[in-house]
Every structure is written in C-alpha cells, then in structure tokens.
C-alpha positions in Angstrom: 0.0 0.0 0.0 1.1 3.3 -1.4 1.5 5.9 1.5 -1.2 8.0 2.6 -1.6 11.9 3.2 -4.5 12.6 5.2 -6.2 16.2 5.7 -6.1 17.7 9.0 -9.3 18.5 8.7 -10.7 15.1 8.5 -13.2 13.8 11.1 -12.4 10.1 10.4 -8.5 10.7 11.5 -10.0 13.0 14.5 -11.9 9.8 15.4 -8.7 7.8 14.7 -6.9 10.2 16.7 -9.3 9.9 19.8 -9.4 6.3 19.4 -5.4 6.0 20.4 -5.5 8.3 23.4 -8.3 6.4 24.6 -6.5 3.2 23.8 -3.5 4.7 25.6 -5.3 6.0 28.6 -6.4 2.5 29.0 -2.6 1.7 30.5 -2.6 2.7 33.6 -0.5 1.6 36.8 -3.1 -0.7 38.5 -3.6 -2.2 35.2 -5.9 -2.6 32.3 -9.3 -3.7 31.6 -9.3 -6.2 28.4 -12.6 -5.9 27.4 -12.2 -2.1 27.4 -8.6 -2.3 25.4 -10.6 -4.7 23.1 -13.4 -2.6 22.2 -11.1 0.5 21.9 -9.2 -1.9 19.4 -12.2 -2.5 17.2 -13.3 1.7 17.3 -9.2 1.9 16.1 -9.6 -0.1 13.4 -12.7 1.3 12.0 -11.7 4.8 12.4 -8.3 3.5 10.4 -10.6 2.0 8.0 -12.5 4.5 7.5 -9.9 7.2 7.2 -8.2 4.9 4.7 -11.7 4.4 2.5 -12.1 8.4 2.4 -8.6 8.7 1.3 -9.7 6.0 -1.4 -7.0 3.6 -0.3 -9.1 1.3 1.4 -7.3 -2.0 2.3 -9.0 -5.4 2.0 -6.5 -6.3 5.5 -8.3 -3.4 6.9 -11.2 -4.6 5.9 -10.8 -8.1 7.3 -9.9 -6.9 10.5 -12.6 -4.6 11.0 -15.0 -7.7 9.9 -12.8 -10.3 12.5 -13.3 -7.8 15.6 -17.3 -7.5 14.7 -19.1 -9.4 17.2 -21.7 -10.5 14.6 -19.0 -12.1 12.5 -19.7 -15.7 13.1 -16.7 -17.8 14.9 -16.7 -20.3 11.8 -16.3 -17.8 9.9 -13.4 -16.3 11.7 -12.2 -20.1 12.3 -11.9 -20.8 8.7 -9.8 -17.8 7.9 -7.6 -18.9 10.0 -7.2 -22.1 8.8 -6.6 -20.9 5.4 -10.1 -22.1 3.9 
C-alpha cells in the first residue's frame, strides 16, 4: 500500500486520533481492563478504515480486520480464515 496523506481537517483521523489516546489511557499503573482495550481496538480499526476508505486507499486487510473484531462475524467464519479455507 502506497502511503497515505491525510487532511487535518478530516473527522475520520479525528476519530482515529481519539481512538489512540483512549487506547493509551487505558494503560494505567493498576492495570488494564481487556474488554475495554478490546473494544477501543475495534473503534481503532474502523476509524483507520474508514480514514483509509475516504482517502480511497481502502485495504481489503483493513477490511478483514474490522469484519474479524465484529461481534456478529460468526466464529466459523473467523475459524476458517484462519485455517486458510
């Protein structure tokens, strides 16, 4: 994938943006809370997705991550990607 420049301006890399520092606040000394991390994961990836799509350099791996960490993806699906079939 070519390298993207993306427009300040852009409310898909704000989101992107805000979807880190959440991530990253997530880290704190007492610990972190996985099912948090994990949902700030899948927001990440959207945002990155959809940043990506409005810069028309959408990425079918983008795609099929964003697809993997949706909760209505069914596990046999998921389980059959990763077994190559």
């Amino acid at each position: 994938m070519a390298p993207v420049t993306v427009l300040p301006q852009s409310e898909n890399l704000q989101a992107l943006r805000l979807a880190i520092q959440e991530m990253d606040s997530l880290f704190t000394p007492e610990g972190v809370n996985f099912v948090a991390l994990a949902k700030c994961f899948q927001g990440t990836a959207e945002a990155l997705l959809a940043t990506l799509e409005e810069n028309q350099s959408a990425s079918i791996r983008f795609t099929a991550v964003v697809k993997a960490l949706d909760l209505r993806t069914p596990k046999s699906q998921l389980q059959a990607f990763v077994n190559g079939g």
